[in-house]
Biotite code that builds the C-alpha atoms (Angstrom):
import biotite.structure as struc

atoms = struc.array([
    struc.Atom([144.641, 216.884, 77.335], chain_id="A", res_id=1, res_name="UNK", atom_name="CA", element="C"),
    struc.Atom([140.407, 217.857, 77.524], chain_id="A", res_id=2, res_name="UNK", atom_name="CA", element="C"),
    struc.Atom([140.315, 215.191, 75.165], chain_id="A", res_id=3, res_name="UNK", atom_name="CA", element="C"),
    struc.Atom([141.585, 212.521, 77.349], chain_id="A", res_id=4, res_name="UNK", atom_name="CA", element="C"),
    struc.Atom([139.751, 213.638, 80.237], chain_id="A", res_id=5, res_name="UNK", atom_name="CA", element="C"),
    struc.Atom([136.845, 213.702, 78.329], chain_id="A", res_id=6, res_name="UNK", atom_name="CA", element="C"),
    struc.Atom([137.025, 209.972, 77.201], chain_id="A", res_id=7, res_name="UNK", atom_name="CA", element="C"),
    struc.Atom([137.492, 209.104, 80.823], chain_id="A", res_id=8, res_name="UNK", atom_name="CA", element="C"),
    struc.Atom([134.124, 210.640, 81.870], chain_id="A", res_id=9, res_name="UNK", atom_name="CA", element="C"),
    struc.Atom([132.126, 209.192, 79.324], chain_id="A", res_id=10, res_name="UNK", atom_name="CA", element="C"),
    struc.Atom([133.711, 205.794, 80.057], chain_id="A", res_id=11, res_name="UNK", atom_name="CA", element="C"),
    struc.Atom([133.082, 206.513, 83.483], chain_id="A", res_id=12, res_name="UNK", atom_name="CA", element="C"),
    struc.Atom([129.368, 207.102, 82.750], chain_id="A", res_id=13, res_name="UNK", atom_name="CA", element="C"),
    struc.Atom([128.740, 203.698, 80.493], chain_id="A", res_id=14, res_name="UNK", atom_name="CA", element="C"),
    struc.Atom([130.706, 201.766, 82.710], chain_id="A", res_id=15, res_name="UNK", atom_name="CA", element="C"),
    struc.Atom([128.698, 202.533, 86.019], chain_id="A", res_id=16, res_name="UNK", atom_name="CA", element="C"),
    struc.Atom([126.055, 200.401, 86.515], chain_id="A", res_id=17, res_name="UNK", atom_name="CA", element="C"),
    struc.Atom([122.132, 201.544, 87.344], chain_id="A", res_id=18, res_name="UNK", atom_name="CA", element="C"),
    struc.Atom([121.893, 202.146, 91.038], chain_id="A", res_id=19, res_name="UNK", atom_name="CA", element="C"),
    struc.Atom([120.538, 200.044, 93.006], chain_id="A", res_id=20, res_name="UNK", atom_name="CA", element="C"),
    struc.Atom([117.708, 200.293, 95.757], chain_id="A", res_id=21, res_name="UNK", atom_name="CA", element="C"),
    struc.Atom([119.002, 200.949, 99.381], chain_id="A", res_id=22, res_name="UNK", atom_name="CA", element="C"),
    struc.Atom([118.174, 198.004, 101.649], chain_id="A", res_id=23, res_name="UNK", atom_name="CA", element="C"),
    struc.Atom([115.880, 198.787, 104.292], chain_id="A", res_id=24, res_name="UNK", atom_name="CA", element="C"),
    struc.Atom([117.915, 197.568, 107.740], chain_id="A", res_id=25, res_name="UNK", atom_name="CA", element="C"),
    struc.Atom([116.595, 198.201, 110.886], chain_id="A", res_id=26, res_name="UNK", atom_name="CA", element="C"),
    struc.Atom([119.403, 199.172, 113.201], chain_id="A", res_id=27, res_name="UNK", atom_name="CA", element="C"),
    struc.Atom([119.168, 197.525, 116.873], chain_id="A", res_id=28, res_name="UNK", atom_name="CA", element="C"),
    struc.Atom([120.620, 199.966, 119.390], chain_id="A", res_id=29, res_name="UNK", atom_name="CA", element="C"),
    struc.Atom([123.302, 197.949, 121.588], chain_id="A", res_id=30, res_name="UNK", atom_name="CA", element="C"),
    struc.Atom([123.764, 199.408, 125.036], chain_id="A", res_id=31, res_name="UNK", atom_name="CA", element="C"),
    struc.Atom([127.367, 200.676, 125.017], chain_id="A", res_id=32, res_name="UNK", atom_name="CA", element="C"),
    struc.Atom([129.775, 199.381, 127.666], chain_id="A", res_id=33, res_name="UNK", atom_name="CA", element="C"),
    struc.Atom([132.934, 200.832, 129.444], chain_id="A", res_id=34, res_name="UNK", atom_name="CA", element="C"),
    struc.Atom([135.412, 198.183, 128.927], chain_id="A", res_id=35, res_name="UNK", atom_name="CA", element="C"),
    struc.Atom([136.375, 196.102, 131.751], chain_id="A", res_id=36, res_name="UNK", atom_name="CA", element="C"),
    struc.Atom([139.991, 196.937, 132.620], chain_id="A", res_id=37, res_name="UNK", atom_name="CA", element="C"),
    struc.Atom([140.994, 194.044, 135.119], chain_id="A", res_id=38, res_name="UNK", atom_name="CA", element="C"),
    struc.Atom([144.228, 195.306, 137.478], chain_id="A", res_id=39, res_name="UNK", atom_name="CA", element="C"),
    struc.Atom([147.845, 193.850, 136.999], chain_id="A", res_id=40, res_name="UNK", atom_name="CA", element="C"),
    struc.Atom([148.832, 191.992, 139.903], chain_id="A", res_id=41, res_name="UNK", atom_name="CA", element="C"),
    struc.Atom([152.192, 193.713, 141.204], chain_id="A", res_id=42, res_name="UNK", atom_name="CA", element="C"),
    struc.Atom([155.122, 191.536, 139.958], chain_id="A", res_id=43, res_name="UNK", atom_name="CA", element="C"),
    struc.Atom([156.833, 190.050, 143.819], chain_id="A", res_id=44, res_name="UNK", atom_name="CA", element="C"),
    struc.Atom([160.495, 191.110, 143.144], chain_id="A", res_id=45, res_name="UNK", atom_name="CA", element="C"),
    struc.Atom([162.904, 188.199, 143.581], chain_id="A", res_id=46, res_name="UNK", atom_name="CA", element="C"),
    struc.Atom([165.665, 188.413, 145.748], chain_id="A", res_id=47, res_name="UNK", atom_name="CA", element="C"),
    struc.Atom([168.631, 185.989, 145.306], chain_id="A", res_id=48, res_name="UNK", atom_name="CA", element="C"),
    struc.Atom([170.138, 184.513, 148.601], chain_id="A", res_id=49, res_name="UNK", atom_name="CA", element="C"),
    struc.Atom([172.215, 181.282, 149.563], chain_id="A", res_id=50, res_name="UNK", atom_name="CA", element="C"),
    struc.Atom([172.747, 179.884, 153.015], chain_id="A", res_id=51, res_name="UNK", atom_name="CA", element="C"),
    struc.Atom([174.075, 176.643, 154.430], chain_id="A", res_id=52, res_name="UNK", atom_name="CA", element="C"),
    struc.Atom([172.203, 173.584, 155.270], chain_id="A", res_id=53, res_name="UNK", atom_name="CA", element="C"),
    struc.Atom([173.467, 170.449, 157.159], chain_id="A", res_id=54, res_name="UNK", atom_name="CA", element="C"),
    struc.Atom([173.607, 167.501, 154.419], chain_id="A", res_id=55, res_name="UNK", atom_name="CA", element="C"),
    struc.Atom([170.656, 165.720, 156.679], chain_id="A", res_id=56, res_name="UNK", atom_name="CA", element="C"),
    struc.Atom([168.684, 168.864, 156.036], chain_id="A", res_id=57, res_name="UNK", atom_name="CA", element="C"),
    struc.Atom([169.271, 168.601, 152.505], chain_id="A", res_id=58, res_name="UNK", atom_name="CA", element="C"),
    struc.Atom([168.553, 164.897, 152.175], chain_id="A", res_id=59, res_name="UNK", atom_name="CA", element="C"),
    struc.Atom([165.249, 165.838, 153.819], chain_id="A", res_id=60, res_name="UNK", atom_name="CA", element="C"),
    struc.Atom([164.408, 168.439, 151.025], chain_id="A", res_id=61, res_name="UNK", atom_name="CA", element="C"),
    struc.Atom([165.143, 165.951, 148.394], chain_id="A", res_id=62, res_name="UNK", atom_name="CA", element="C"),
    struc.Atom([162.797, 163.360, 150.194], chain_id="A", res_id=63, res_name="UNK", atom_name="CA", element="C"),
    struc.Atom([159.938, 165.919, 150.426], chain_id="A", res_id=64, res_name="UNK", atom_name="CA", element="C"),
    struc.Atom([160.399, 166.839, 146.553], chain_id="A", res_id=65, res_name="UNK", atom_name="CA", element="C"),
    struc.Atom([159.862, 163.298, 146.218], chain_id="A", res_id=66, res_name="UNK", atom_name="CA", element="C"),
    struc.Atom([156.799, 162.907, 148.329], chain_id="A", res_id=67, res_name="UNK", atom_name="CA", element="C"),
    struc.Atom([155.104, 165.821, 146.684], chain_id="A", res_id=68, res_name="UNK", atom_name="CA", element="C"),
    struc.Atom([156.457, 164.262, 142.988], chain_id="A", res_id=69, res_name="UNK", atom_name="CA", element="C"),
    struc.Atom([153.838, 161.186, 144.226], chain_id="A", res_id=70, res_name="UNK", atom_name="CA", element="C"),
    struc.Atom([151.075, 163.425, 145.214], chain_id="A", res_id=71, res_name="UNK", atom_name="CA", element="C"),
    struc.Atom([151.184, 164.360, 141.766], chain_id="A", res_id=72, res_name="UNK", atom_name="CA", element="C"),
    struc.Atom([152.336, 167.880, 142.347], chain_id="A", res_id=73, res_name="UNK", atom_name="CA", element="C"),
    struc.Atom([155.922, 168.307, 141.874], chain_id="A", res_id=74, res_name="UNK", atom_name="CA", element="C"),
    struc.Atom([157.746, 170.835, 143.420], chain_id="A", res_id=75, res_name="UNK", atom_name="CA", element="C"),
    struc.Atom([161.406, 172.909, 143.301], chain_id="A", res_id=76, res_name="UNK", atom_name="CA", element="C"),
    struc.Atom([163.198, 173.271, 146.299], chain_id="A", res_id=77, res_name="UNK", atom_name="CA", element="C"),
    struc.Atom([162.117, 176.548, 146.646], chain_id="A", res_id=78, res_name="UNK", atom_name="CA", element="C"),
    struc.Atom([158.819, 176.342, 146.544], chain_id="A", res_id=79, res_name="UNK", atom_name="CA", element="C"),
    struc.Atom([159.577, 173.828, 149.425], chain_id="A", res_id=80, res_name="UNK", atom_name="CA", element="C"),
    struc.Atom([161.245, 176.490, 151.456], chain_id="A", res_id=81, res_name="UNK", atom_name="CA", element="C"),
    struc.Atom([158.151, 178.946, 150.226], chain_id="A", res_id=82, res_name="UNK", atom_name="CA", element="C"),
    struc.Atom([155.652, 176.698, 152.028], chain_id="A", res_id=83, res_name="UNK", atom_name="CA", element="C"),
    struc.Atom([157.728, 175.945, 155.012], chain_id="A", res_id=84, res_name="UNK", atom_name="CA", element="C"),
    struc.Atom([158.189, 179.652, 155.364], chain_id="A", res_id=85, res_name="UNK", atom_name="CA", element="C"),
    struc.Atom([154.292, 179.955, 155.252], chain_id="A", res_id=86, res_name="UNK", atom_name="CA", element="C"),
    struc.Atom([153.955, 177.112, 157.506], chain_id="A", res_id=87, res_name="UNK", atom_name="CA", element="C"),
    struc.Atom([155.913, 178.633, 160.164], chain_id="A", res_id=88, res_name="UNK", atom_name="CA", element="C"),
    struc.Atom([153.964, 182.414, 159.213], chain_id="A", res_id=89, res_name="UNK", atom_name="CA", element="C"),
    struc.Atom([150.568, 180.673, 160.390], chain_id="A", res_id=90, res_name="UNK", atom_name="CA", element="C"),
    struc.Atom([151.821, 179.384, 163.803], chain_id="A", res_id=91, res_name="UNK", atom_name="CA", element="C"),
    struc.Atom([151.395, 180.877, 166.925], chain_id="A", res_id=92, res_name="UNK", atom_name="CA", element="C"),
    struc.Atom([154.123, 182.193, 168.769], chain_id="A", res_id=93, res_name="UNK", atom_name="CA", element="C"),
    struc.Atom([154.544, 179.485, 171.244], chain_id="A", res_id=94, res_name="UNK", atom_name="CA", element="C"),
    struc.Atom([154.662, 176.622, 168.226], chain_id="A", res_id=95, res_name="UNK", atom_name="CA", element="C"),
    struc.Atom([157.143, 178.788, 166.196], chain_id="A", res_id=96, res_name="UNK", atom_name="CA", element="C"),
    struc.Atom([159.819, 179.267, 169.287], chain_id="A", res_id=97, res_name="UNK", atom_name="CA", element="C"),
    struc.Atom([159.637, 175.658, 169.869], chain_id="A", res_id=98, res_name="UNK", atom_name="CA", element="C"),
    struc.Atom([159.805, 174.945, 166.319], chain_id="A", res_id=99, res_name="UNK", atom_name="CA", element="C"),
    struc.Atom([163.161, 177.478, 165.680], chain_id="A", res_id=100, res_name="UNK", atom_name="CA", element="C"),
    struc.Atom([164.168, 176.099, 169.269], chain_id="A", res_id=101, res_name="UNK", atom_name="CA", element="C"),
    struc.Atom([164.318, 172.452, 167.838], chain_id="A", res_id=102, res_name="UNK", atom_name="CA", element="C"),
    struc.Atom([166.733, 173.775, 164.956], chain_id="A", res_id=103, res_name="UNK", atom_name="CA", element="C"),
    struc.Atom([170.160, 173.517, 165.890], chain_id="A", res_id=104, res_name="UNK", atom_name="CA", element="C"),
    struc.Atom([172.348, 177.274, 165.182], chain_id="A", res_id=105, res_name="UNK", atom_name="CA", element="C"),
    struc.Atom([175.169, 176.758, 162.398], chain_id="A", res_id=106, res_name="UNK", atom_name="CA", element="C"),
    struc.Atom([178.099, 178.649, 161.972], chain_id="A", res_id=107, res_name="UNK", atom_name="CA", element="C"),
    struc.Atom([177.655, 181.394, 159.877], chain_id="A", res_id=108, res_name="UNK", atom_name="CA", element="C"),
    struc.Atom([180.365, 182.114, 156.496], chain_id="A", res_id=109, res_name="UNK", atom_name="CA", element="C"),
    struc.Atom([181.565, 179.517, 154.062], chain_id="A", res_id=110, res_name="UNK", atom_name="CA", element="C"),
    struc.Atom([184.023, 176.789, 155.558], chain_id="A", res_id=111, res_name="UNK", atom_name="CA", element="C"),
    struc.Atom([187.445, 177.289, 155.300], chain_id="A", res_id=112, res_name="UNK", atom_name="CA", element="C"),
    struc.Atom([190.138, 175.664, 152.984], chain_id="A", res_id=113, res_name="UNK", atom_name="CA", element="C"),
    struc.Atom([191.364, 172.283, 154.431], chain_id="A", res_id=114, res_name="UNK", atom_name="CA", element="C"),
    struc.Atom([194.599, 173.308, 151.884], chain_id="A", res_id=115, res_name="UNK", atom_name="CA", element="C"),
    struc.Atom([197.215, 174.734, 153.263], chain_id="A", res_id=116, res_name="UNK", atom_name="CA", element="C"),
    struc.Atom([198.248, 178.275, 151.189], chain_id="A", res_id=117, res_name="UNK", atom_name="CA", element="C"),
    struc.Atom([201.917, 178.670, 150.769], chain_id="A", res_id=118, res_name="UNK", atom_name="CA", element="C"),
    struc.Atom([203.759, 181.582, 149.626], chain_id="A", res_id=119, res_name="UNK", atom_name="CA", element="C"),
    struc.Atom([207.087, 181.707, 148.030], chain_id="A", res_id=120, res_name="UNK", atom_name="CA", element="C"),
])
């Protein structure tokens, strides 16, 4: 077993090459820097919700999507409601009663069957 390890050094030693002369590099300090951690905007939770709207209501949404489609900024529904939402946020009291006044109150629940249930 010497003898192998033997060969391997001397192999080793004809096999490495002269060494060569260390560059001379001149080293330019950088300044470090903390990294800049930029803060996560909160995620808005969603909430999930339905409600009933008069069909002329509706028809109005759908006309508004389509105005805002020809702006060149199309929008869902929601975002509709969104903006309408802040619309009514940035008015002063007096604009917002008359503007809540002007909406006609709907009965509350879904309608009820026009089919009459039996039982046997």
């Amino acid at each position: 077993m010497n003898a192998k390890v033997a060969t391997k050094t001397t192999a080793a030693k004809k096999s490495s090459k002269p060494a060569t002369p260390a560059r001379k590099t001149t080293a330019v300090a950088k300044p470090v820097t903390a990294p800049v951690v930029v803060a996560a905007k909160p995620k808005n939770k969603l909430v999930r919700d339905s409600f009933t709207i008069p069909k002329t209501e509706y028809a109005l949404l759908e006309a508004l999507k389509v105005r805002c489609a020809k702006l060149a900024r199309p929008v869902k529904k929601s975002e509709l409601l969104r903006a309408g939402i802040g619309a009514l946020n940035g008015m002063s009291d007096k604009a917002l009663l008359a503007a809540v006044n002007a909406v006609p109150s709907l009965k509350t629940g879904r309608p009820t069957s026009t089919k009459a249930v039996t039982l046997e």
